[in-house]
N, C-alpha and C positions, 0 to 999 in steps of 0.2 A: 589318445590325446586328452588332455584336460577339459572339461568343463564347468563353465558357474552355475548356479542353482538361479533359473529363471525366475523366483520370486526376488530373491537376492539383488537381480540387476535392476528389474521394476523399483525396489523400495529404494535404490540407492539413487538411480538417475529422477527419483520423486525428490531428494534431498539437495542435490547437486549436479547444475548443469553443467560440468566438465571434467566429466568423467571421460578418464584416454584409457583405461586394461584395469583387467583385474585379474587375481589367481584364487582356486578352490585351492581350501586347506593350506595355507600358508604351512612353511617348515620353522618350528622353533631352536630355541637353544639347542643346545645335543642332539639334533635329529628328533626332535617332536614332531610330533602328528597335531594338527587342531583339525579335524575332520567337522567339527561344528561352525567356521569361521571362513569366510571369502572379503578377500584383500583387493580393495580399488583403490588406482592412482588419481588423483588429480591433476588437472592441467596446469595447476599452483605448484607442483612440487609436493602436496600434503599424500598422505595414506591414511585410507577410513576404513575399517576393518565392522561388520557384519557379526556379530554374534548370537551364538544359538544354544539353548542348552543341552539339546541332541543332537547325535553326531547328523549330518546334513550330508555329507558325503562318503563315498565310499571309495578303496583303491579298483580299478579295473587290473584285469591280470596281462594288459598290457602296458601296465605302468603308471597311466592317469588318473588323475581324481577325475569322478564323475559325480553328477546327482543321484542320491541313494533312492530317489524315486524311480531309477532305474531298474534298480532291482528289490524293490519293496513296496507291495501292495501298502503298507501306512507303516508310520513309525511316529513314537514319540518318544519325550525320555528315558523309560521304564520296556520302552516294549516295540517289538520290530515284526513286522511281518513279513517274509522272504517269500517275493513273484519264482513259482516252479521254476525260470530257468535261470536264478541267481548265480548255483554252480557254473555256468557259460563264464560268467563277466565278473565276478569276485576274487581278488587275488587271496590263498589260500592264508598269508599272514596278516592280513586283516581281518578277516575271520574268528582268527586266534586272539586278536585285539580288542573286536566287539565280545567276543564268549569272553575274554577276561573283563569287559567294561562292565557287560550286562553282570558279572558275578558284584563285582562291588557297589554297583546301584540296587543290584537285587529285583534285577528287572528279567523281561520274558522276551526269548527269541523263537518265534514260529519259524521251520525251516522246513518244504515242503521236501516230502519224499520221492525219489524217482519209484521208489515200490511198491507195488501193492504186496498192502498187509493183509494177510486173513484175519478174521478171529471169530472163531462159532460158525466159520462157513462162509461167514460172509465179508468182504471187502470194508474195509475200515480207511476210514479217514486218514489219507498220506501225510499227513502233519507229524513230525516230530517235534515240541514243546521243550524249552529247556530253558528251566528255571534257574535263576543267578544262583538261587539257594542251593541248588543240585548241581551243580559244575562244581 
């Protein structure tokens, strides 16, 4: 199921008191994605839309947007840190979307490894690093 980014609902009902629903990630023209953007209705009729310059949310692989705090220890515009059990809750073609996004911003996805790596013997840091420049 979907969720809004609880910062999101705070600043908006600080704005406006009548607020009836809101959606994560609204869908644009042709099937867009705005994964940075949460959409509230008013009890006027109006739509006030939230925006972000990093993506805010992420697909679950049950179909919903969810907050990417879900499955990311931090994130800003340039650079994501992926929580170990991301793989559980990330739908695998959104995935494809951020490794294309972070390529054109030229930004850095941490994405923890289920494996242990050796190297000289000893256990190395399960982070796999992947640079926009290297994709």
């Amino acid at each position: 199921m979907h969720k809004l980014d609880t910062n999101d609902i705070k600043h908006i009902k600080e704005c406006f008191d009548n607020v009836i629903g809101g959606t994560p990630c609204p869908i644009g023209e042709g099937g867009k994605i705005n994964p940075h953007v949460s959409k509230f209705a008013l009890a006027d009729g109006r739509a006030v839309s939230v925006f972000h310059v990093k993506p805010i949310y992420y697909l679950h692989k049950c179909g919903g947007w969810r907050p990417m705090e879900e499955v990311a220890e931090g994130f800003g515009n340039t650079w994501i840190d992926l929580k170990s059990d991301w793989n559980k809750k990330m739908d695998e073609k959104y995935l494809s979307w951020l490794l294309k996004r972070m390529k054109l911003v030229r930004g850095k996805l941490n994405i923890p490894s289920p494996y242990n790596i050796k190297v000289a013997g000893k256990t190395a840091n399960n982070l796999v690093k992947i640079y926009g420049n290297s994709i």
